[in-house]
N, C-alpha and C positions, 0 to 999 in steps of 0.2 A: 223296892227298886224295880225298875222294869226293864224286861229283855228285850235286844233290839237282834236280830241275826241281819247278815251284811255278807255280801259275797262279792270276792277280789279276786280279779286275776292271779295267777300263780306268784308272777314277778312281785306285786304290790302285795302280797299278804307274805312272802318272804322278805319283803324290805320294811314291813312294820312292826315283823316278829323279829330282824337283825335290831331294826333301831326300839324297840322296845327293851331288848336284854342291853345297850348300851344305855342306853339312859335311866336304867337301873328299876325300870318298872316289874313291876309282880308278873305282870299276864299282858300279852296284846290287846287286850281289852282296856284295861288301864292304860294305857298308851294312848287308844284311841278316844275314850272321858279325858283324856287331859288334853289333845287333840282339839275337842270340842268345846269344854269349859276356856280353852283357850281363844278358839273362833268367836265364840261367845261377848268374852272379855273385850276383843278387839272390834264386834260391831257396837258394843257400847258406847267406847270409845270413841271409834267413827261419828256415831249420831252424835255424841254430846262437842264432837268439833263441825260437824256438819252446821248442827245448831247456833255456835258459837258464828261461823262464817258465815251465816243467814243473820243473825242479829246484827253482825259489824254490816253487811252489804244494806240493811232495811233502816241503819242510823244516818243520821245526818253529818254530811261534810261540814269539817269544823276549817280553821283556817288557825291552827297549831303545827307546829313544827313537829316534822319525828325525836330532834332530839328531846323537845320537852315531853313529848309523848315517854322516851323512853326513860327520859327521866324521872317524871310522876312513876312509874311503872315500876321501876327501883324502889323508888321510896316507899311504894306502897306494898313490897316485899323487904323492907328493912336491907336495900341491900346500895343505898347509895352511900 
């Protein structure tokens, strides 16, 4: 595992050490790994809907209705 050292203002390294013992973490450092695995999570995410909204914008305009859109959409999630 590899050490990172990081230096906070007074105010922010008391408000990561309060919310670190509420959320039930070991040490401020666990706090902030989970912090980051979390940011992490979230630019993944980001890109693979980025991704998504560059493939709908680079498709062709069809002449379908939203509701049969949402309809196919249902179906093809078992859920009409």
């Amino acid at each position: 595992m590899a050490q990172m050292t990081i230096l906070l203002p007074d105010d922010l390294q008391s408000w990561a050490d309060a919310r670190a013992v509420e959320g039930g973490f070991g040490s401020t450092s666990d706090y902030i790994c989970d912090l980051v695995r979390r940011d992490r999570a979230y630019a993944v995410k980001l890109a693979a809907l980025q991704a998504a909204i560059d493939e709908g914008r680079a498709s062709p305009e069809v002449d379908t209705s939203i509701e049969d859109i949402i309809a196919r959409g249902m179906a093809r999630h078992g859920l009409s």
